[in-house]
PDB file with SEQRES, HELIX, SHEET and CRYST1 records, atoms N, CA, C and O in Angstrom:
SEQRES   1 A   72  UNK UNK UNK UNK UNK UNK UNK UNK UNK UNK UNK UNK UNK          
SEQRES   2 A   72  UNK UNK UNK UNK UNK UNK UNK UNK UNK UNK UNK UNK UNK          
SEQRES   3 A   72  UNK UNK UNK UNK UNK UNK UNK UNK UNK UNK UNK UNK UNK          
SEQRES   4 A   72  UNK UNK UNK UNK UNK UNK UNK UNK UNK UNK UNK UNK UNK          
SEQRES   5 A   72  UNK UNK UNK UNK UNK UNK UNK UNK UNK UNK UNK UNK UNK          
SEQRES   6 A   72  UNK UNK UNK UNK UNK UNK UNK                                  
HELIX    1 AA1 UNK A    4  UNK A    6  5                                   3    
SHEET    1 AA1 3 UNK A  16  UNK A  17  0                                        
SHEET    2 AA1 3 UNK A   8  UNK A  11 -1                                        
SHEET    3 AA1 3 UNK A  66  UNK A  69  1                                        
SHEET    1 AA2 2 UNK A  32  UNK A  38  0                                        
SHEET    2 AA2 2 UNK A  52  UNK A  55 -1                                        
CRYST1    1.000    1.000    1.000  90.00  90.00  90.00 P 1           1          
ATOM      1  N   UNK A   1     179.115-178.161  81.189  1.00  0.00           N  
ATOM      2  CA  UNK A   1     178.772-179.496  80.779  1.00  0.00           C  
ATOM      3  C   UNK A   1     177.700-179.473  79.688  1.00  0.00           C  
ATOM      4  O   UNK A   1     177.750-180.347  78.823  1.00  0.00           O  
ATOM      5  N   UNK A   2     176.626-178.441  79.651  1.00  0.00           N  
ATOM      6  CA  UNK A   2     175.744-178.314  79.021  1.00  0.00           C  
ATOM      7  C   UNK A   2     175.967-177.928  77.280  1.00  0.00           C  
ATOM      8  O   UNK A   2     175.230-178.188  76.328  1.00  0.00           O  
ATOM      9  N   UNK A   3     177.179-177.270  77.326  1.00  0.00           N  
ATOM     10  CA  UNK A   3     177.925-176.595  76.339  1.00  0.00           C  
ATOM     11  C   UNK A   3     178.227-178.218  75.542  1.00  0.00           C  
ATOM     12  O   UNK A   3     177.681-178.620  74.515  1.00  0.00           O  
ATOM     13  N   UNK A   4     179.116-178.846  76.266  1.00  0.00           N  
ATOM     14  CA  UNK A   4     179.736-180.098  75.698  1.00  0.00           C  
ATOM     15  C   UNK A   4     178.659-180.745  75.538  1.00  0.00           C  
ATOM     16  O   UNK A   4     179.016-181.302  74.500  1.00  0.00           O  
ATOM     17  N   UNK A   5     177.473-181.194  75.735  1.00  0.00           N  
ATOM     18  CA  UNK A   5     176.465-182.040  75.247  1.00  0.00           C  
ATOM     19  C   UNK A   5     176.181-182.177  73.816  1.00  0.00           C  
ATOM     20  O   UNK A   5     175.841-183.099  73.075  1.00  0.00           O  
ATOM     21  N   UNK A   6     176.487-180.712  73.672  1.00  0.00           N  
ATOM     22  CA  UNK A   6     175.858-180.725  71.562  1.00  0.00           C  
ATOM     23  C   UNK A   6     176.391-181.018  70.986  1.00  0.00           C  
ATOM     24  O   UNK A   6     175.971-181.319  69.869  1.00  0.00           O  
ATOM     25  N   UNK A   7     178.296-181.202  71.469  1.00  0.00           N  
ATOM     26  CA  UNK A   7     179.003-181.852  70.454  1.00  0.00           C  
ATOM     27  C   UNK A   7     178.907-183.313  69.969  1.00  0.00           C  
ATOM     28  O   UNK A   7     178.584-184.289  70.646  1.00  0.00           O  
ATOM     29  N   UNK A   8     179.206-183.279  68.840  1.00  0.00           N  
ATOM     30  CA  UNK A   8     179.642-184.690  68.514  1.00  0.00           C  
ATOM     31  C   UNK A   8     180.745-184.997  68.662  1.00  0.00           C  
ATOM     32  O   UNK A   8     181.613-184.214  68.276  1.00  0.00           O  
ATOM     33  N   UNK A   9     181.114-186.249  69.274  1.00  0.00           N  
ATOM     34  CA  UNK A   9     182.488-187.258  69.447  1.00  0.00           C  
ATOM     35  C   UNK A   9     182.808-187.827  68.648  1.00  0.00           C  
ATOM     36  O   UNK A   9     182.442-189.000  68.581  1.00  0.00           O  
ATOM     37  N   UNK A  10     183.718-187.222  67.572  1.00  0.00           N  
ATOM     38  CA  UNK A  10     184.424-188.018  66.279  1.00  0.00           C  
ATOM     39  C   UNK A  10     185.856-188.934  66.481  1.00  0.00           C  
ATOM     40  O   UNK A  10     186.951-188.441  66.756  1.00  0.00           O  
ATOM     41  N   UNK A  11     185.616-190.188  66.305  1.00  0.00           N  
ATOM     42  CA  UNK A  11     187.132-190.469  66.153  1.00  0.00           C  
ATOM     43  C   UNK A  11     187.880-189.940  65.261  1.00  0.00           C  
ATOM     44  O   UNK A  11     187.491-189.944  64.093  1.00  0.00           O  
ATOM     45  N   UNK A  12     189.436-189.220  65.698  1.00  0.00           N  
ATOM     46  CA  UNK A  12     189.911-189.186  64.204  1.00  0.00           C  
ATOM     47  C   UNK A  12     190.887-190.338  63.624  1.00  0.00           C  
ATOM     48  O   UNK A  12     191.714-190.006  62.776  1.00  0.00           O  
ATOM     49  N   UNK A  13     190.828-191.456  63.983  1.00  0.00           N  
ATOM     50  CA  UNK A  13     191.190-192.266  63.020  1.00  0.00           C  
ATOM     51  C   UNK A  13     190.522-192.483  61.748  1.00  0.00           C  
ATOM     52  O   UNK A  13     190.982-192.413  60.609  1.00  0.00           O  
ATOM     53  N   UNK A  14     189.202-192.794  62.204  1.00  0.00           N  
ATOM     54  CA  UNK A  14     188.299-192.799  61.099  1.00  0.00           C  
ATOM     55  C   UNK A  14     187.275-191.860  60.707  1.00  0.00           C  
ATOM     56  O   UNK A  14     186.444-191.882  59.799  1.00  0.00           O  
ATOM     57  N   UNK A  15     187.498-191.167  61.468  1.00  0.00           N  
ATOM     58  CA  UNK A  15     185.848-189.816  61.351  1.00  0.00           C  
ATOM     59  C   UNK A  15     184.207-190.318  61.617  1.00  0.00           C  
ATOM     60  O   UNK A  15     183.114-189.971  61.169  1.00  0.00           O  
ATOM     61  N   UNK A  16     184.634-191.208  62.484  1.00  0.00           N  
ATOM     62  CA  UNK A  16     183.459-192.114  63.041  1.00  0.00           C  
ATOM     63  C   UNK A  16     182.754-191.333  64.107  1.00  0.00           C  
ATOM     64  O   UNK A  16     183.451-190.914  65.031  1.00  0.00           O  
ATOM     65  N   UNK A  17     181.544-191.093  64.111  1.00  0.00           N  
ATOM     66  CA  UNK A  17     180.731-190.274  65.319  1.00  0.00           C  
ATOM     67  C   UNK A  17     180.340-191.431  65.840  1.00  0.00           C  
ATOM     68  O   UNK A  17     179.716-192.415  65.442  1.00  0.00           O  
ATOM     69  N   UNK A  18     181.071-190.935  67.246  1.00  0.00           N  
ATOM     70  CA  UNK A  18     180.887-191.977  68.530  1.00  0.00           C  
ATOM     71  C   UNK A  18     179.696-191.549  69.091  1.00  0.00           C  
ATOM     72  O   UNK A  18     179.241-192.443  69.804  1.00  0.00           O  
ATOM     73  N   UNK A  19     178.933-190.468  69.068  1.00  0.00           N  
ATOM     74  CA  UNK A  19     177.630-190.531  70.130  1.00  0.00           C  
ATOM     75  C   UNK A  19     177.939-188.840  70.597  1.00  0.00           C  
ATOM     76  O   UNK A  19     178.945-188.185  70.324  1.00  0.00           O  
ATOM     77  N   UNK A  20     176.737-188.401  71.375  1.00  0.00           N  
ATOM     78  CA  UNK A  20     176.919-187.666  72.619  1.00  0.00           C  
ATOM     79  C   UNK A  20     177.312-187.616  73.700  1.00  0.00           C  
ATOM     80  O   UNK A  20     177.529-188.726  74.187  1.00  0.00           O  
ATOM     81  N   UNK A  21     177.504-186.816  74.300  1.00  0.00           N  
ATOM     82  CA  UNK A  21     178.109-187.149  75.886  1.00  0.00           C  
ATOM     83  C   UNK A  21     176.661-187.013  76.688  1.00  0.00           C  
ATOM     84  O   UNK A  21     175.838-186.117  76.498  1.00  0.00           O  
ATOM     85  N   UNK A  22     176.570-187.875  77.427  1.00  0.00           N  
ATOM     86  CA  UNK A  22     175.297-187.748  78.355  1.00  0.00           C  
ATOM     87  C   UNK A  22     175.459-187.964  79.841  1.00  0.00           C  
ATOM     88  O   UNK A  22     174.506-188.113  80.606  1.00  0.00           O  
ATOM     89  N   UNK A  23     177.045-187.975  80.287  1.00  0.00           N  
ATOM     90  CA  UNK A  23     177.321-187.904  81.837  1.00  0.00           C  
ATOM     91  C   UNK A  23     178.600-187.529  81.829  1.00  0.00           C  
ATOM     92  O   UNK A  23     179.143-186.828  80.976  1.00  0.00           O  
ATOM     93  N   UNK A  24     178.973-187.895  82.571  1.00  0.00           N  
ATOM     94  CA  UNK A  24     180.631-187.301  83.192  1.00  0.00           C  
ATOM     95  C   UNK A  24     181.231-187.952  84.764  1.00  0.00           C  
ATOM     96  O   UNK A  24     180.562-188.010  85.795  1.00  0.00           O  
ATOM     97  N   UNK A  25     182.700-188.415  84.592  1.00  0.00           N  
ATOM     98  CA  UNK A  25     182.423-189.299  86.349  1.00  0.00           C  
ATOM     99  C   UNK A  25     183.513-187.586  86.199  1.00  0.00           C  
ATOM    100  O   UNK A  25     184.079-187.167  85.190  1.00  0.00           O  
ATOM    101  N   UNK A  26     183.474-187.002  87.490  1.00  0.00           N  
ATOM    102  CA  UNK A  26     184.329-186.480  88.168  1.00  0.00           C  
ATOM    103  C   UNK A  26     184.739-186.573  89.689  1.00  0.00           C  
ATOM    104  O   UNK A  26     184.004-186.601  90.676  1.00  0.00           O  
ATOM    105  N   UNK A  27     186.237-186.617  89.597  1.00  0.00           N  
ATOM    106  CA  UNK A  27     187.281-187.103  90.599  1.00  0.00           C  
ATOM    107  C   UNK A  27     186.726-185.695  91.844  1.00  0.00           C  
ATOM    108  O   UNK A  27     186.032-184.691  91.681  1.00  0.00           O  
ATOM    109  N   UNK A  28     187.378-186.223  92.944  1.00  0.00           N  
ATOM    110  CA  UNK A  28     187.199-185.422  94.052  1.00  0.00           C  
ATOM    111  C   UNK A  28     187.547-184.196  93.941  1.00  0.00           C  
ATOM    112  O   UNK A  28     186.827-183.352  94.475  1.00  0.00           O  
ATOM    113  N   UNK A  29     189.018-183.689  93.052  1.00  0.00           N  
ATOM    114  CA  UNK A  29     189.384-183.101  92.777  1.00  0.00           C  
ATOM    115  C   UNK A  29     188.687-181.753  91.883  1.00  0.00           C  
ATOM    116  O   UNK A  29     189.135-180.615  91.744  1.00  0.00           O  
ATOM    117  N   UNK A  30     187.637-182.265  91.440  1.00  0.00           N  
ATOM    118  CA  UNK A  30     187.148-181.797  90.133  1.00  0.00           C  
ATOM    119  C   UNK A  30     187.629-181.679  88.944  1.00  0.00           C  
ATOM    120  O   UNK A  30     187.708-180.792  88.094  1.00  0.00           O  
ATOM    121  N   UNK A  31     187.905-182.649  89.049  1.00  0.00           N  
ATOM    122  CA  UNK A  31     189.080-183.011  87.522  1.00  0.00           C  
ATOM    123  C   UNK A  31     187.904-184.216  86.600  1.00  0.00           C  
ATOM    124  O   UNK A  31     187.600-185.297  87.105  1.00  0.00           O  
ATOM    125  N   UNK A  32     187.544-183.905  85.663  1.00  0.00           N  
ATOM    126  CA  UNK A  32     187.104-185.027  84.275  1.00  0.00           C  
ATOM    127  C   UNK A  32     188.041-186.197  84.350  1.00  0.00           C  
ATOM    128  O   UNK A  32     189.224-186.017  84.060  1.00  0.00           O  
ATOM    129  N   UNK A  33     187.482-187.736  84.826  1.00  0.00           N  
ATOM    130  CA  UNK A  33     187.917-188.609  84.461  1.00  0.00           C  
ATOM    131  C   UNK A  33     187.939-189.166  83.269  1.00  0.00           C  
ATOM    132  O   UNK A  33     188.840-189.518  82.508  1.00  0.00           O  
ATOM    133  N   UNK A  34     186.204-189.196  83.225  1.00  0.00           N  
ATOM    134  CA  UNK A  34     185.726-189.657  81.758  1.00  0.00           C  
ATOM    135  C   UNK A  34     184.521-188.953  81.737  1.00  0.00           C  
ATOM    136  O   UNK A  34     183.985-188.298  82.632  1.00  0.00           O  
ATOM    137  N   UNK A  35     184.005-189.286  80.049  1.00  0.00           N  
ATOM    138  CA  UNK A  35     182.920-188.802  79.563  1.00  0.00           C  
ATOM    139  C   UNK A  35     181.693-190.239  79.332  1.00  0.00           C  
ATOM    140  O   UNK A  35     182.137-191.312  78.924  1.00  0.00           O  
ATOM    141  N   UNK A  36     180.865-190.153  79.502  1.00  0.00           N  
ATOM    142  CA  UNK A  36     179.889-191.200  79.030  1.00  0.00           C  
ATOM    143  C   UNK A  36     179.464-190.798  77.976  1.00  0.00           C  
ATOM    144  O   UNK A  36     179.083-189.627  77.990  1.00  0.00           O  
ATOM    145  N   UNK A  37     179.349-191.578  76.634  1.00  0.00           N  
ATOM    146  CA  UNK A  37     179.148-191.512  75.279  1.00  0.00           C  
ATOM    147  C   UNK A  37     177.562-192.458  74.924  1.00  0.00           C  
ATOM    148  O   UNK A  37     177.416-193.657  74.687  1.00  0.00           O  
ATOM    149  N   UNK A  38     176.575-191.377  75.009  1.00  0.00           N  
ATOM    150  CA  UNK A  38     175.941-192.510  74.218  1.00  0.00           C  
ATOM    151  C   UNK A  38     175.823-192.848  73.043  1.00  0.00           C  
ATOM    152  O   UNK A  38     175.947-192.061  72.104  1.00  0.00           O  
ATOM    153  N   UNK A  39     175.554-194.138  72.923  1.00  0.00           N  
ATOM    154  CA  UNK A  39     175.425-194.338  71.312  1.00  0.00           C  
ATOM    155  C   UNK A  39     174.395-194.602  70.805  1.00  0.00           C  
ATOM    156  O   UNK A  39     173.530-194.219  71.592  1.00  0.00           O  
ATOM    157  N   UNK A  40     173.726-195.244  69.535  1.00  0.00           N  
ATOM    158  CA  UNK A  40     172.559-195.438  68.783  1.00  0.00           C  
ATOM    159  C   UNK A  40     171.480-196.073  69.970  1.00  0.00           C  
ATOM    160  O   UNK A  40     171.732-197.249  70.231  1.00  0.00           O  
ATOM    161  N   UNK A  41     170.452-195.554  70.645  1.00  0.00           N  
ATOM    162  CA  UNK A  41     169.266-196.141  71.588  1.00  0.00           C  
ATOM    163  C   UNK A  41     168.281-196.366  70.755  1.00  0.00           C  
ATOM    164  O   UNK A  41     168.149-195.810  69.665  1.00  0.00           O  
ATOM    165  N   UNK A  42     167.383-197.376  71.342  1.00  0.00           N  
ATOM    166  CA  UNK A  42     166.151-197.552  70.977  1.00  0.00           C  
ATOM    167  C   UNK A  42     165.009-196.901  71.883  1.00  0.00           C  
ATOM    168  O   UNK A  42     165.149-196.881  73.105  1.00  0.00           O  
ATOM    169  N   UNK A  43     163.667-196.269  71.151  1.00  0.00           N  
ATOM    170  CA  UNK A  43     163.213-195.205  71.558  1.00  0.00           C  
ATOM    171  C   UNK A  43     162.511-196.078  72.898  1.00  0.00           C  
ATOM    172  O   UNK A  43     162.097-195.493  73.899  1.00  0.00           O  
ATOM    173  N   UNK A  44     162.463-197.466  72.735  1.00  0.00           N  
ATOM    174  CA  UNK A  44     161.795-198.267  74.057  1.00  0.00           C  
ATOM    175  C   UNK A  44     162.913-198.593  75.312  1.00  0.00           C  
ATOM    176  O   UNK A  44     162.736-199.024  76.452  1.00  0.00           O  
ATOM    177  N   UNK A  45     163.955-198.247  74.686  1.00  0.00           N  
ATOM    178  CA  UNK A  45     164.492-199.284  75.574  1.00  0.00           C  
ATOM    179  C   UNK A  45     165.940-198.044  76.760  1.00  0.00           C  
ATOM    180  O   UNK A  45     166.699-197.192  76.298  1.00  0.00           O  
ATOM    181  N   UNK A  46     165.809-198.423  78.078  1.00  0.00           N  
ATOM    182  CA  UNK A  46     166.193-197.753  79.059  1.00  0.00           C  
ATOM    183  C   UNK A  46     167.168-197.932  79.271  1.00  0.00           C  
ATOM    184  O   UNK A  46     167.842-197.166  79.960  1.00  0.00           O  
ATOM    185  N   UNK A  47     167.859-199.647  78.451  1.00  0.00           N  
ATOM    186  CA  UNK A  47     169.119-199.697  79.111  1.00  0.00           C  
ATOM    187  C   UNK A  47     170.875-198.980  78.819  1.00  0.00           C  
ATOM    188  O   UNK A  47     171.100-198.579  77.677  1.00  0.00           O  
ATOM    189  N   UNK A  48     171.714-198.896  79.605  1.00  0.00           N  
ATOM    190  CA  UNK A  48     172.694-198.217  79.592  1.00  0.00           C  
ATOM    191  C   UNK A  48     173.987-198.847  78.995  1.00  0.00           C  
ATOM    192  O   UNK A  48     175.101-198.462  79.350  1.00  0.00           O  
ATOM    193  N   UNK A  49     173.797-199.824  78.083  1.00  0.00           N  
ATOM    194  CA  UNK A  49     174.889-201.005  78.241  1.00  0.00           C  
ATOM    195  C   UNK A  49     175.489-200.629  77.193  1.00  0.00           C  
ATOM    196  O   UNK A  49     176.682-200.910  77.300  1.00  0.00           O  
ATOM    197  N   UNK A  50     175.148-199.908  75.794  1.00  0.00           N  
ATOM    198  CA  UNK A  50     175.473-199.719  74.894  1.00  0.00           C  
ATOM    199  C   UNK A  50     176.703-198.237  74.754  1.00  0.00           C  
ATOM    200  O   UNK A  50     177.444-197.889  73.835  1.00  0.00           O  
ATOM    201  N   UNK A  51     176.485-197.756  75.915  1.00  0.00           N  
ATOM    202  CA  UNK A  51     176.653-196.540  76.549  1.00  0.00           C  
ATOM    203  C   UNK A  51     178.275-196.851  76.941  1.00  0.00           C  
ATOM    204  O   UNK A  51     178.626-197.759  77.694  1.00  0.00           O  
ATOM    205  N   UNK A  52     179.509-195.555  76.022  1.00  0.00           N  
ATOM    206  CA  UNK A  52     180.824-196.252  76.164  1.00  0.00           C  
ATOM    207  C   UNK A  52     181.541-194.699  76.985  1.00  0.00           C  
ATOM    208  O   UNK A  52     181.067-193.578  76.802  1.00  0.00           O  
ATOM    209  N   UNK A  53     182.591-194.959  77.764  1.00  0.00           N  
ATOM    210  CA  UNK A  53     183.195-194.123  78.607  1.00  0.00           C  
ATOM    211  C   UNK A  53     184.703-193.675  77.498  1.00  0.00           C  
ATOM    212  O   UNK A  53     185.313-194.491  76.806  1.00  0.00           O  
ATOM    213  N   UNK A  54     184.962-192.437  77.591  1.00  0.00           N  
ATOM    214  CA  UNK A  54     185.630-191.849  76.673  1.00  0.00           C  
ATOM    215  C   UNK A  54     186.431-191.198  77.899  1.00  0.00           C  
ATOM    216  O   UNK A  54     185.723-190.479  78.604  1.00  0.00           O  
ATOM    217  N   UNK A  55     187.875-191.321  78.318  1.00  0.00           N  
ATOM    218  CA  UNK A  55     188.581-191.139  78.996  1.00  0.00           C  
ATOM    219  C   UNK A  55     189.557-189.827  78.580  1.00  0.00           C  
ATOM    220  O   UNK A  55     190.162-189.883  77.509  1.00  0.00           O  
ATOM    221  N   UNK A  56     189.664-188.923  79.247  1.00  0.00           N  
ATOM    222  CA  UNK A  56     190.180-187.695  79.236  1.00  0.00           C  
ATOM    223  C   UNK A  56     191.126-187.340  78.477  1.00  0.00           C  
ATOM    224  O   UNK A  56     191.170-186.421  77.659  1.00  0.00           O  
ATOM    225  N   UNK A  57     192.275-188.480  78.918  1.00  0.00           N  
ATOM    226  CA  UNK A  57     193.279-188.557  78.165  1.00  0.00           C  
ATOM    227  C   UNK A  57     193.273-188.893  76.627  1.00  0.00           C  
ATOM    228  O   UNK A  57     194.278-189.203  75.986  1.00  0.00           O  
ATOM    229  N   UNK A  58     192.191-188.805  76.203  1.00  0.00           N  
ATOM    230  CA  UNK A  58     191.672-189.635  74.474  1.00  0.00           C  
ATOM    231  C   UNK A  58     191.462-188.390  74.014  1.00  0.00           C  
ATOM    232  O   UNK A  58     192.263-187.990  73.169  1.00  0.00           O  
ATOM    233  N   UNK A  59     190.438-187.544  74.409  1.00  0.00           N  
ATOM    234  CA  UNK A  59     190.389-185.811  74.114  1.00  0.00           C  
ATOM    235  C   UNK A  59     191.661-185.720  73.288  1.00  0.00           C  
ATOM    236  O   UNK A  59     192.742-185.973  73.821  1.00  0.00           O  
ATOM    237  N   UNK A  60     191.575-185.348  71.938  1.00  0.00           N  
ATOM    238  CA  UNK A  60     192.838-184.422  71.265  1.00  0.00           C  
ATOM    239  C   UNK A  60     192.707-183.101  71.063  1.00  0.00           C  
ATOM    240  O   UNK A  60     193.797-182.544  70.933  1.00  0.00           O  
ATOM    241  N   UNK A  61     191.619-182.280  70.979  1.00  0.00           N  
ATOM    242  CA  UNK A  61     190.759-181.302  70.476  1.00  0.00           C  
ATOM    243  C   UNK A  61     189.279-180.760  71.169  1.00  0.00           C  
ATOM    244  O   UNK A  61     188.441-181.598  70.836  1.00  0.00           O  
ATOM    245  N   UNK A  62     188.846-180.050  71.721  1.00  0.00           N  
ATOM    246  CA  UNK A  62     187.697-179.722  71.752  1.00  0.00           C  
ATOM    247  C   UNK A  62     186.997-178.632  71.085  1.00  0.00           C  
ATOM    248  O   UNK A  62     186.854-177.548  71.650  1.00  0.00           O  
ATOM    249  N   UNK A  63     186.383-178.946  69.471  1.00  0.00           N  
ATOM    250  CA  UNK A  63     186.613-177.300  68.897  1.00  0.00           C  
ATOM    251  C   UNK A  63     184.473-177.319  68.847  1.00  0.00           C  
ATOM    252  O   UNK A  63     183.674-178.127  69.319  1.00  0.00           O  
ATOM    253  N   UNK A  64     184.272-176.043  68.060  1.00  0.00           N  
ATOM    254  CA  UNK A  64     183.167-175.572  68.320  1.00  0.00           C  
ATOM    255  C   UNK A  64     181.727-176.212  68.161  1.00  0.00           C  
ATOM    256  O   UNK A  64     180.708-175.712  68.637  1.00  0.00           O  
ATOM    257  N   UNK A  65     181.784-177.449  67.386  1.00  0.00           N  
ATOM    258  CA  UNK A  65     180.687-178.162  66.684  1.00  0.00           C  
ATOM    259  C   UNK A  65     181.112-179.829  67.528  1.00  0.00           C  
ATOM    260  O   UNK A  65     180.184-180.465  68.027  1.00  0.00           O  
ATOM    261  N   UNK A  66     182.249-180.265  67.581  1.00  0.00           N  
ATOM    262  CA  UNK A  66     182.816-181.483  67.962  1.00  0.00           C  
ATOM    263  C   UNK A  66     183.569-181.411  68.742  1.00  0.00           C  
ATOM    264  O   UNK A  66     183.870-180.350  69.290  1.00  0.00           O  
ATOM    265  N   UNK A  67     184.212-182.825  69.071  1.00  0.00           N  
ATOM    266  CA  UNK A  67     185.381-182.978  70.608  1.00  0.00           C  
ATOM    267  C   UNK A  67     185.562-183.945  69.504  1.00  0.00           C  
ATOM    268  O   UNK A  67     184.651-184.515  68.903  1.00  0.00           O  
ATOM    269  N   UNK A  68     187.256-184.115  69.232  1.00  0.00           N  
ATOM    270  CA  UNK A  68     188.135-185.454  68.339  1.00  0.00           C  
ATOM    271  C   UNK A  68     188.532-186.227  69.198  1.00  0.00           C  
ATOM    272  O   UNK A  68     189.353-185.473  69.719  1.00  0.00           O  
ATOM    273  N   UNK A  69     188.605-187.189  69.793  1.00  0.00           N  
ATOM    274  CA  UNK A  69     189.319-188.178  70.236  1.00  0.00           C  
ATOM    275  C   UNK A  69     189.742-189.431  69.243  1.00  0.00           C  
ATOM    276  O   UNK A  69     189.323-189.781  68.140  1.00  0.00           O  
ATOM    277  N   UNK A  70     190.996-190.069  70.332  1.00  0.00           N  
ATOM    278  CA  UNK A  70     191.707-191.149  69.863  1.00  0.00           C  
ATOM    279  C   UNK A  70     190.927-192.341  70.441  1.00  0.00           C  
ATOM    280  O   UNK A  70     190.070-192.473  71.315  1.00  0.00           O  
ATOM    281  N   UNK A  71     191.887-193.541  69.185  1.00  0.00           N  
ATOM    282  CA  UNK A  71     191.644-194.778  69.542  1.00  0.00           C  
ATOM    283  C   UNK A  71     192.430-194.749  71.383  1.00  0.00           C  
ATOM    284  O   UNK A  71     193.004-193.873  72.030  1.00  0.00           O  
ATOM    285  N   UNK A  72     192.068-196.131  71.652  1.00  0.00           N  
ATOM    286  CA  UNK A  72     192.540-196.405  73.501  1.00  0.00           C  
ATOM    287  C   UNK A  72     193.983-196.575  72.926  1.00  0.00           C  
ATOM    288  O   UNK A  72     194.926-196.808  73.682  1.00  0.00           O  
TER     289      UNK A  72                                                      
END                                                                             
């Protein structure tokens, strides 16, 4: 998990950097549901709302610097 933190989350529709990953829900199974993405924070502020879930199935790629995902 620690590995995947440094990447950046690019869409490739547009080559838009979605954020870092800063959680993960995993199933009973131990299977990746989703990723939690954060995005642009303010250095005051705690809340989580801005914060978007990137679903497994969106993953196209996971290469050495980035993870590509799709639009939903």
């Amino acid at each position: 998990m620690s590995d995947l933190q440094t990447k950046k989350i690019i869409q490739i529709e547009n080559g838009k950097n979605m954020g870092t990953i800063v959680d993960a829900e995993v199933r009973e199974d131990g299977t990746i549901e989703f990723f939690v993405i954060e995005e642009g924070k303010n250095f005051f502020s705690f809340s989580r709302e801005n914060d978007t879930r990137i679903f497994w199935n969106r993953i196209q790629k996971i290469g050495e610097d980035v993870i590509l995902v799709s639009k939903e």
